[in-house]
C-alpha positions as CSV (number, residue, x, y, z in Angstrom):
1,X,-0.3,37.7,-27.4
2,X,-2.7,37.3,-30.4
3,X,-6.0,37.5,-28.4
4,X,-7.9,38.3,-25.1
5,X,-10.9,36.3,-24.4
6,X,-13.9,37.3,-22.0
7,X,-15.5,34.2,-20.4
8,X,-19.3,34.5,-18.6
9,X,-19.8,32.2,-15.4
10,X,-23.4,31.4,-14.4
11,X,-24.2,29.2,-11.3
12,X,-28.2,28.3,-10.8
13,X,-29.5,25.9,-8.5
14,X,-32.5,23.5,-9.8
15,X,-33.0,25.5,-13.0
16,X,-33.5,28.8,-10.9
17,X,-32.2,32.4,-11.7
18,X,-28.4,32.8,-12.3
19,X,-26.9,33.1,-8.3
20,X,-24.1,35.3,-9.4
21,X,-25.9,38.7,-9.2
22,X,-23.1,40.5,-10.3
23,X,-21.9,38.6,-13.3
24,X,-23.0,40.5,-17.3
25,X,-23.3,38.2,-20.1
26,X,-20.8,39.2,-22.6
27,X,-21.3,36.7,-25.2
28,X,-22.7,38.9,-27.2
29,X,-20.7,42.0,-27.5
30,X,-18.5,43.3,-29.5
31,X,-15.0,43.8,-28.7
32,X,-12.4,46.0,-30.3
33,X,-8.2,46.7,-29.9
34,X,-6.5,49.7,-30.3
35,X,-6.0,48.9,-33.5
36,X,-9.5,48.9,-34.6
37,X,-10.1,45.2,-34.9
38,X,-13.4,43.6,-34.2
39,X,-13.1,40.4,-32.0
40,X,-16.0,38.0,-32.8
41,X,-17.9,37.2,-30.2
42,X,-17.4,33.1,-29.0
43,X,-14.5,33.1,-31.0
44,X,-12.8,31.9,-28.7
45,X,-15.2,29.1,-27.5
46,X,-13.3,25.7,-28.7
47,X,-10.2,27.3,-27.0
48,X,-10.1,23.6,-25.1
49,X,-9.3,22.2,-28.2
50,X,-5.3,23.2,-27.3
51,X,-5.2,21.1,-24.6
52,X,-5.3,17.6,-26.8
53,X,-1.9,16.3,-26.4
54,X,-1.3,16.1,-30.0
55,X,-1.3,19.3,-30.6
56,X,0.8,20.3,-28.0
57,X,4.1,21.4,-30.0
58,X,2.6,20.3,-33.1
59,X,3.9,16.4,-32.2
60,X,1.7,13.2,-31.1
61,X,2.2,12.8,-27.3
62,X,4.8,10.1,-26.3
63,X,4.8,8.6,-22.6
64,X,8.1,7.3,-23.2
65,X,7.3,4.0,-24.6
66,X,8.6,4.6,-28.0
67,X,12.2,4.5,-26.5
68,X,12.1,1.2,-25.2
69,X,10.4,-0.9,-27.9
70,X,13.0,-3.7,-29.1
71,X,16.1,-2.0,-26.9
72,X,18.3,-4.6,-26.2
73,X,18.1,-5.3,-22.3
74,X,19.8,-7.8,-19.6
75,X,19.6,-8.3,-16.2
76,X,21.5,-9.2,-13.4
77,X,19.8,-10.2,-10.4
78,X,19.0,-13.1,-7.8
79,X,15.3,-15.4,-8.2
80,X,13.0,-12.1,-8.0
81,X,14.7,-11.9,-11.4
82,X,15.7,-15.7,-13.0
83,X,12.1,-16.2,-11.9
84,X,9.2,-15.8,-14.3
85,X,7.9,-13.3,-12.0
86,X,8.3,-9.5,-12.9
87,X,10.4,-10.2,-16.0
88,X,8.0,-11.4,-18.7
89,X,5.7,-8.8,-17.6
90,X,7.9,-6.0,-18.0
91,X,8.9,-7.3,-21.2
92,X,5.3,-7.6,-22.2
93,X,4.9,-4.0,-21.2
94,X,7.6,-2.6,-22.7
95,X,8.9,-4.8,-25.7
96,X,12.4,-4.6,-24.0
97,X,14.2,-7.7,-25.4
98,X,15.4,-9.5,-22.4
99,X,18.8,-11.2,-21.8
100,X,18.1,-12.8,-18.3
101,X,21.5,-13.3,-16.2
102,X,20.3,-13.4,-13.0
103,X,21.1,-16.2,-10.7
104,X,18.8,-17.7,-7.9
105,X,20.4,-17.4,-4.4
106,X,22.8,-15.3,-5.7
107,X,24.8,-11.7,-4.5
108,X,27.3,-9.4,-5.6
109,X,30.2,-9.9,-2.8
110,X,31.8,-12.1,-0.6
111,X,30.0,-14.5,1.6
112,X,30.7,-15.1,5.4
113,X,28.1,-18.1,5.0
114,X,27.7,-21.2,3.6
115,X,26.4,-19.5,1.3
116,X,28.8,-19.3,-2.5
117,X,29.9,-15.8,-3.0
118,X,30.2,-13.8,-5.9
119,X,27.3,-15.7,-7.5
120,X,25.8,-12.2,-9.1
121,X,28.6,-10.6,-10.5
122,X,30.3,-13.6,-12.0
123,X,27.8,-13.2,-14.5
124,X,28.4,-9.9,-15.6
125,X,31.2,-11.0,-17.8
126,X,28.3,-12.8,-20.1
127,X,26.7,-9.1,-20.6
128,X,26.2,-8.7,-24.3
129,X,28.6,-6.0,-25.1
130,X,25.7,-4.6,-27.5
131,X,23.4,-4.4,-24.9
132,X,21.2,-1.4,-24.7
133,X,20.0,-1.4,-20.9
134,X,21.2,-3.5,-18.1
135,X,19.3,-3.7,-14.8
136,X,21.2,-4.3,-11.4
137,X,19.1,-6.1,-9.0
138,X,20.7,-6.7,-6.1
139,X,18.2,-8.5,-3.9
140,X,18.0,-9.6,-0.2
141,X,20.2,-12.4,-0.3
142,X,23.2,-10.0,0.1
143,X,21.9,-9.1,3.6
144,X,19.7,-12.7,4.6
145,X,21.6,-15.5,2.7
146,X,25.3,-14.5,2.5
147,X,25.7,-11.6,4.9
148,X,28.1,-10.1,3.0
149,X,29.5,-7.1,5.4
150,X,28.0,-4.0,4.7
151,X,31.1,-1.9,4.3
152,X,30.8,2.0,3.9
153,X,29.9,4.8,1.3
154,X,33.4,5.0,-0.5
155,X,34.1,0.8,-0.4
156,X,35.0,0.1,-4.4
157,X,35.5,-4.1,-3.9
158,X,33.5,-6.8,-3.7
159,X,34.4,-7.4,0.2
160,X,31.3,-5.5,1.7
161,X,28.1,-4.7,0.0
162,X,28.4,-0.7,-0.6
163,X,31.8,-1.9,-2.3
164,X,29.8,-4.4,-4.1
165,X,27.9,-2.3,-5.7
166,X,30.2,0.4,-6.7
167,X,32.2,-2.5,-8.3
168,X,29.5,-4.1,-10.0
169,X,28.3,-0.7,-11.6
170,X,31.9,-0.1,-12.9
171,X,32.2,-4.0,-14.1
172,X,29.2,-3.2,-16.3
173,X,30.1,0.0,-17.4
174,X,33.2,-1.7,-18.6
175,X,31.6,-4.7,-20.5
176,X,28.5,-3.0,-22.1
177,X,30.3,0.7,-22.2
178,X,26.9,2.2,-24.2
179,X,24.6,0.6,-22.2
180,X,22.1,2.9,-19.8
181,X,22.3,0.9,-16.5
182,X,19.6,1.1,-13.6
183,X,19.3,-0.3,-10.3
184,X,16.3,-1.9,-8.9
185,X,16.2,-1.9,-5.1
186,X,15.4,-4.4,-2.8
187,X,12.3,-5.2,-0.6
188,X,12.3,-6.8,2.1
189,X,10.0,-10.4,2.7
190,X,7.1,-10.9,4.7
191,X,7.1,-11.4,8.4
192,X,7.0,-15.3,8.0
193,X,10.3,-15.6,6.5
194,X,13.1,-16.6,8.2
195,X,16.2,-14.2,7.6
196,X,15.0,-11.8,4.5
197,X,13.0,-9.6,6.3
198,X,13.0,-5.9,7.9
199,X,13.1,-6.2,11.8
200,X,15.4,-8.9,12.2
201,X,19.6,-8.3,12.6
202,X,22.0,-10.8,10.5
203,X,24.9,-12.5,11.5
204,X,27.2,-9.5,10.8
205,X,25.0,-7.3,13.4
206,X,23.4,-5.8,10.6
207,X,19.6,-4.4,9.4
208,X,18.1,-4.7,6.3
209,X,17.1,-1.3,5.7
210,X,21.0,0.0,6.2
211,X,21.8,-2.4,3.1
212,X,18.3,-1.0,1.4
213,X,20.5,2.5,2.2
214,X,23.7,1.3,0.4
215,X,21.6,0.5,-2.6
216,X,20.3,4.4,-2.9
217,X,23.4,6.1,-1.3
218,X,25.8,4.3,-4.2
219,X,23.5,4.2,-7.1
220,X,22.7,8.1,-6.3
221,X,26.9,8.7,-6.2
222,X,27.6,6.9,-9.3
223,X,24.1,8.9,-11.2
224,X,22.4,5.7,-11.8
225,X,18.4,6.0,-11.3
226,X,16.8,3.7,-8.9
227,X,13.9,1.6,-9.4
228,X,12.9,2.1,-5.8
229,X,10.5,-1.5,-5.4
230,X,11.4,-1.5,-1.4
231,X,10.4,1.9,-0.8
232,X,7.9,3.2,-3.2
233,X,5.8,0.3,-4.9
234,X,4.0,-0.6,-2.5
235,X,5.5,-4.3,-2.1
236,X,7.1,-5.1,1.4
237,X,7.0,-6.6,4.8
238,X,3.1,-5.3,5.1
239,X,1.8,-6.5,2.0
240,X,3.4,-10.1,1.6
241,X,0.0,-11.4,1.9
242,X,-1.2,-9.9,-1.3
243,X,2.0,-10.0,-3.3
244,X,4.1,-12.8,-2.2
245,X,3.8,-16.6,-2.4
246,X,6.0,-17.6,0.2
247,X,7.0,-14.4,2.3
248,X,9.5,-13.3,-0.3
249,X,9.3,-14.1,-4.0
250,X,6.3,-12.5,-5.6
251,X,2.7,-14.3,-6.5
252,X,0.7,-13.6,-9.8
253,X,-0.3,-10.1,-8.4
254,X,3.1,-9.3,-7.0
255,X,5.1,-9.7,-10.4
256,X,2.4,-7.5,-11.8
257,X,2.5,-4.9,-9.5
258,X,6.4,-4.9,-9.9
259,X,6.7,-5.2,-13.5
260,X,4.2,-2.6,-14.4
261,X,5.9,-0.5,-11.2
262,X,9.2,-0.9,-13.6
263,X,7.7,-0.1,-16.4
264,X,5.7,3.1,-15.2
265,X,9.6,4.0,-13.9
266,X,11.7,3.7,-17.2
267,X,8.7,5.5,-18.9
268,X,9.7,7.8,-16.6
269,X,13.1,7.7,-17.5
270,X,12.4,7.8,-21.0
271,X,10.1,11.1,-20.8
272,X,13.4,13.2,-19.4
273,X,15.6,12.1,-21.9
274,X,17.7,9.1,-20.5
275,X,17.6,7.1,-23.7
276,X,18.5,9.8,-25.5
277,X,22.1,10.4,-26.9
């Protein structure tokens, strides 16, 4: 320790006398350590002064932006993200260079619908083996469009959804093997729409929350962070009004509100390390 400080506290009300009856102004004395040292009195009173972020270690403070400036990113996704919705902005925010992959009306796995299956990660074989980040987006067309069956914690194929997703993080891994990946989850539409939506049980007698549970359970199991849009950013069933144009895919103040959501969450990232070495 190479000092003790002595700080005075006054309180006074309207300009009165000092309230704190007890308190002794000791601004003005002298104190001395064992050693014989005179302190000097307010020497200590810019103290503040080594709370300024720069000077914290002796480095300028980084929020984790640094890291992602020009890093090399592509994403895999259905419309929220082949759509010029939360893409360009979180490209804008970040100066990520984006690869976009991501295929409208697509999923990961098989389809028990009219629906094409396989649409999602047929495209993961076009991953730039250089890339630097690669975003999973699964989306709600997994659960509202194709039904794919949602399978169990341990599935590895592409015949339910928790094995979709398990396979599709190991397919990327594989193609891009330096690439960080993260998963952004899935919200669910407004109450308007038709099948994408919370509330309402699919064609395989399933929910949409239990698939918004396979995205967290396998993404958690295989140590790959998740973007959590459906649970934590505020967009969802309650709040299509103000972010969505059409029950589902997000208006001008949705894709903000996700993109700069993303951002805030690879920032995030970023601060503890995760585009480090």
């Amino acid at each position: 320790m190479s000092g003790f400080y002595v700080q005075r506290s006054a309180l006074s009300i309207n300009g009165g006398p000092n309230v704190f009856s007890s308190s002794e102004n000791l601004s003005n004395s002298a104190w001395t350590k064992s050693a014989g040292v005179t302190a000097v009195a307010n020497g200590a009173l810019y103290l503040g002064l080594l709370s300024d972020p720069a000077n914290i270690g002796g480095d300028p403070y980084d929020d984790g932006s640094a890291a992602l400036v020009g890093k090399k990113l592509t994403l895999i996704g259905s419309s929220i993200s082949a759509g010029a919705y939360y893409v360009p902005v979180l490209a804008g925010l970040t100066g990520m260079v984006p690869t976009n992959l991501a295929v409208s009306g697509s999923a990961l796995g098989l389809s028990t619908t009219a629906y094409p299956s396989y649409g999602m990660s047929n495209a993961i074989t076009n991953i730039p083996v250089d890339a630097e980040l690669v975003i999973l987006e699964p989306g709600p067309n997994a659960f509202g469009a194709q039904e794919t069956p949602l399978g169990a914690l341990g599935d590895t194929t592409y015949a339910t959804h928790y094995g979709s997703l398990w396979a599709a993080c190991a397919a990327i891994r594989a193609r891009a093997p330096n690439a960080k990946i993260v998963m952004i989850g899935t919200y669910s539409g407004g109450p308007g729409h038709a099948t994408h939506r919370i509330g309402r049980v699919n064609g395989q007698g399933n929910t949409m929350d239990q698939f918004f549970n396979a995205e967290r359970e396998v993404a958690k199991l295989l140590s790959i962070p998740l973007i959590d849009v459906g649970g934590e950013s505020g967009i969802g069933y309650l709040t299509s009004l103000l972010y969505m144009g059409d029950e589902l895919h997000p208006n001008a103040a949705g894709s903000l509100r996700h993109g700069t959501f993303d951002a805030e969450e690879l920032r995030c990232l970023s601060r503890r390390g995760f585009f480090g070495a």
